[in-house]
C-alpha positions, -999 to +999 in steps of 0.1 A: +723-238+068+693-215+051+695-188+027+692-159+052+670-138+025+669-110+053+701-102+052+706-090+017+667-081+010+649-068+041+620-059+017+606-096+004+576-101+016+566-132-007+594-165-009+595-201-019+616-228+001+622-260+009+613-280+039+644-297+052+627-310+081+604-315+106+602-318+139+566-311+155+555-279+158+589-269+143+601-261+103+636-259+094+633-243+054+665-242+030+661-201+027+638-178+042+628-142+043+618-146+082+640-127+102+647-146+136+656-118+157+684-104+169+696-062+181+668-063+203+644-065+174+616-091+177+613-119+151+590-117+121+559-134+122+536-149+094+521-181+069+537-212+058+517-227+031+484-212+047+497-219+085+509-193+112+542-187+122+543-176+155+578-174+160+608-181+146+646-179+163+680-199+160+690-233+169+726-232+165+731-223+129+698-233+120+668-213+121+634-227+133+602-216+123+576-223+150+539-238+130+516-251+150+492-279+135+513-278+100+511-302+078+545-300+062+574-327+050+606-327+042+611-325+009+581-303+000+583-271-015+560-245+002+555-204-001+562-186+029+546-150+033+559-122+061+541-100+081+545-072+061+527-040+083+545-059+112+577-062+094+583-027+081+572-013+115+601-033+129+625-025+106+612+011+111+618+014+148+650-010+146+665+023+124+647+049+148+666+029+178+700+039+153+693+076+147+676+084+180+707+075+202+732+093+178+711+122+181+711+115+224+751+105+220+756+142+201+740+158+236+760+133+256+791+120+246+792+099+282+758+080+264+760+044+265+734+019+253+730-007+278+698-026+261+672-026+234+641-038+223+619-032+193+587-050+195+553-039+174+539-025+209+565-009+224+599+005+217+627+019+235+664+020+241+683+020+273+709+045+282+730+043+312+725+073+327+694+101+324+688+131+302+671+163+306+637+171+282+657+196+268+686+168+254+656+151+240+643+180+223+674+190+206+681+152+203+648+150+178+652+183+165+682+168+146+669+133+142+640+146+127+656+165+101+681+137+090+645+122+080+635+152+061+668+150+046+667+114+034+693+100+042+705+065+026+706+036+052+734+009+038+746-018+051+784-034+047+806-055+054+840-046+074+871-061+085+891-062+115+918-042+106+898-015+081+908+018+094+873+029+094+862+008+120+875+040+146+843+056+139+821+028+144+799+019+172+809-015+180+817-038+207+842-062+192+845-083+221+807-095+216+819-107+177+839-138+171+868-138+152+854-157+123+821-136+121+815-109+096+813-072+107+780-063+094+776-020+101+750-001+091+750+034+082+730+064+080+739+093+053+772+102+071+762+109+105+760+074+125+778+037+116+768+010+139+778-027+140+742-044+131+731-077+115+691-067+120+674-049+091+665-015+084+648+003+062+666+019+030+660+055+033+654+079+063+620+090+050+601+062+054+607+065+097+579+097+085+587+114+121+606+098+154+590+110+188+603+102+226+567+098+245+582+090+278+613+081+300+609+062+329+636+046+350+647+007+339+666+002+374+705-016+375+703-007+337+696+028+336+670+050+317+651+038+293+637+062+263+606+048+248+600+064+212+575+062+181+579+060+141+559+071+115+521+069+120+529+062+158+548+090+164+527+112+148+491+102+169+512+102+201+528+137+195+489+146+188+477+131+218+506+144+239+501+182+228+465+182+235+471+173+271+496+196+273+472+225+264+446+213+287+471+219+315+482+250+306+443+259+303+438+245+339+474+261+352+460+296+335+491+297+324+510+306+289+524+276+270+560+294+276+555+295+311+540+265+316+570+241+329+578+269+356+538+271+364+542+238+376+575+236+391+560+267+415+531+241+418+552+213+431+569+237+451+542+251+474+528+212+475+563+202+486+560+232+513+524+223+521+532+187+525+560+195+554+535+222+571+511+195+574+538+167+585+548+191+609+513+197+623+509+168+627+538+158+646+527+187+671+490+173+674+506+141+682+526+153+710+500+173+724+479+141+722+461+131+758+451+097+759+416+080+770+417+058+799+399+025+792+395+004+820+432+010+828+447+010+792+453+038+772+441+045+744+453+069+720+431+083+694+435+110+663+419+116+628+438+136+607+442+149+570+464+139+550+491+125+577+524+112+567+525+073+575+558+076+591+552+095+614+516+079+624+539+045+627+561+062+645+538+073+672+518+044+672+547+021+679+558+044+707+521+042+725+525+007+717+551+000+735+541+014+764+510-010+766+487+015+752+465+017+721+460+035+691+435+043+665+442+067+640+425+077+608+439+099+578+418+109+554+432+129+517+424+111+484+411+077+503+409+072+540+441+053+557+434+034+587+461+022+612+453+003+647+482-009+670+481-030+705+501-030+734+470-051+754+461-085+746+426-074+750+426-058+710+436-081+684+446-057+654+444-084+631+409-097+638+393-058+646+404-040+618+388-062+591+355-065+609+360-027+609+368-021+572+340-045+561+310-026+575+323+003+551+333-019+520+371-012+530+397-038+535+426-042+563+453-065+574+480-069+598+494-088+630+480-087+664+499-059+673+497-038+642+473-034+615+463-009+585+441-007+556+415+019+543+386+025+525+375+051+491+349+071+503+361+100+523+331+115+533+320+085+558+354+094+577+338+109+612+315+078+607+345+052+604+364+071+629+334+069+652+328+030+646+365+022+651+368+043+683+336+021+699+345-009+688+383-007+707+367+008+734+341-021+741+368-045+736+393-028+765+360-029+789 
C-alpha cells in the first residue's frame, strides 16, 4: 500500500516514487502526492516522468495512476508532478462545499446534503430540499466573512467514543469500524467527517459565490457556487445583467424583484385571457365543407397546445379535419384526420419544407413549425390549399 502524501500534505506539488508495477496503461507508485478522489472531489491530474496522468482512483487498497504510452518499470524511480492551478482550485471548492452548506444549515436546520461534486468546471452541492435567494444571501453574507476572518482549516483524527464527535457532521454508518475518523474543521464554526483535502486557511477561497440553483430531481436542489477568481468574474458578470434589467424594467435596483414579479403576473393574466379566447374562437368555429368532409380551420396567436389538441381530437373524431396555425415566438403547426383522404404524416412535411420548417406525426395527427413568423398568412394559406385539394 502507497504513501498517501495527500493526506498529511495537500500542498506538494513536486514528489519522487517508486514504480511497483505495471500493468498497461496503468502505474501503481510506492507514495504519491496524487489524490485519487473521493467527497465528491475529482482526482488530481498531472506528469509521470514527462507522461500524462489522466486519472488516477483506487483498486482496492492500491491506487492506480492511469499513463497512457509510459514507458515505466518496476523498480524505477521516477518524479511525479501535480496539477497545481488544477489542484488548489479543487482543494479550494472542496472547502467552499464545507463552509457554504454550514452557512445554508445555519438558515435551515432541516438541510441535508444528499450529493456533491467538485470538479475544475463546475461545482455544486445538493441539498434535499430548496432555499429562498434570501437564505443564500444571508448564507454568503456569513460564509464570506469567515474568509475575511481567516479562519484555520485543520484536519484530525477522532475516535468512536470521543465525546466531541456530537458536533460533528458525520454519517458513521458509511465508515467501517476499523477506518479512521478523519474531520475537518473550520475556525470553530463547522466539523465535518472528510478524508479529501482542503486548503489551510479560509483566505485563500478569496470570495465564495452561489451563481445559480436549479432542480437535481429524486435528489433535491442543487447549489452551484464559485471560489476565488471564479467567484469574483461571475459575481461581475451577474451584476451587470442585473443592471441591464433594471435599466430595461425602468425600475430602481430596490424595486427590481417586485418589478418583475408584477411582470410575470400580468403575463400569467395575459396568458389565460388569451387561452380563454381562444377556447371561445374555437367553439364559435364553423367548419368548411369539402366535398362532404369537414374541415376545420383557425390561425391564432399564441394558442395554448392543449387546448388546440383538444379541439382537434374532438373534430377528429367526428371524421372531420383540422388545420390550425399559432404563431408567438415561432409558428406551431398542428394537422389532424378523421378521413383517409389526408395523411398527416405525409402532408405536413411537404408542407413545412416549402418554408424551410420541419413536421412529424402519424396519419391521424401531426405537428411541427417553422422560425419565421412573418410568412404565417402565407403558410396558413398553403396548408389550407393543400388539405383542401386533397379532400376533392
Amino acid at each position: 500500500m502507497a504513501d498517501e502524501v495527500f493526506r498529511h500534505d495537500g500542498y506538494m506539488a513536486v514528489f519522487e516514487a517508486g514504480v511497483v508495477s505495471v500493468k498497461g496503461d496503468e502505474v501503481v507508485l510506492d507514495c504519491t502526492a496524487f489524490y485519487p478522489g473521493g467527497g465528491g472531489q475529482v482526482c488530481d491530474t498531472g506528469m509521470i516522468n514527462g507522461f500524462r496522468v489522466t486519472d488516477v482512483h483506487y483498486d482496492g487498497k492500491e491506487i492506480v495512476h492511469v499513463v497512457p504510452g509510459n514507458d515505466l518499470t518496476p523498480g524505477l524511480r521516477i518524479w511525479g508532478e501535480i496539477d497545481w492551478d488544477r489542484r488548489m482550485d479543487l482543494m479550494m471548492g472542496h472547502t467552499g462545499e464545507h463552509l457554504l452548506f454550514c452557512a445554508l444549515h445555519r438558515q435551515d436546520p432541516e438541510l441535508a446534503i444528499t450529493k456533491i461534486f467538485i470538479g475544475p468546471e463546475e461545482k455544486y452541492v445538493i441539498v434535499n430540499h430548496d432555499l429562498t435567494w434570501e437564505q443564500i444571501d444571508a448564507a454568503l453574507d456569513f460564509a464570506n466573512k469567515a474568509i475575511r476572518d481567516n479562519l484555520p482549516v485543520r484536519k484530525t483524527v477522532m475516535n468512536r467514543d470521543d465525546p466531541d464527535l456530537e458536533k460533528v457532521r458525520i454519517k458513521l454508518d458509511r465508515i467501517a469500524e476499523d477506518e479512521e475518523i478523519t474531520v475537518v474543521s473550520i475556525g470553530d464554526i463547522d466539523y465535518s467527517a472528510c478524508s479529501g483535502i482542503h486548503v489551510m486557511e479560509t483566505s485563500e477561497l478569496g470570495m465564495l459565490f452561489v451563481d445559480r440553483k436549479v432542480s437535481a430531481g429524486k435528489d433535491g436542489i442543487a447549489i452551484h457556487f464559485k471560489v476565488g477568481n471564479a467567484a469574483q468574474d461571475s459575481a461581475r458578470k451577474l451584476a451587470n445583467i442585473c443592471l441591464q434589467v433594471i435599466d430595461e424594467a425602468n425600475s430602481k435596483a430596490e424595486d427590481i424583484v417586485r418589478s418583475v414579479a408584477n411582470m410575470k403576473h400580468d403575463l400569467a393574466l395575459a396568458a389565460e385571457a388569451s387561452k380563454a379566447m381562444v377556447k371561445q374562437q374555437i367553439q364559435n368555429l364553423e367548419p368548411k365543407t369539402v366535398n362532404g368532409v369537414e374541415f376545420y380551420t383557425g390561425m391564432f396567436n399564441g394558442a395554448d397546445r392543449k387546448t388546440l389538441t383538444d379541439a382537434a381530437d374532438k373534430f377528429k373524431s367526428k371524421g372531420g379535419v383540422v388545420a390550425f396555425v399559432s404563431a408567438s415566438d415561432s409558428v406551431s403547426v398542428m394537422i389532424a384526420s378523421g378521413n383517409p383522404k389526408v395523411d398527416c404524416k405525409k402532408l405536413l412535411p411537404e408542407v413545412l419544407g416549402k418554408f424551410g420548417g420541419r413536421g412529424g406525426g402519424k396519419p391521424d395527427f401531426a405537428q411541427g413549425g417553422i422560425q419565421d413568423t412573418s410568412r404565417t398568412q402565407e403558410l396558413y394559406d398553403v396548408l389550407v390549399d393543400s388539405v383542401e385539394k386533397l379532400l376533392s
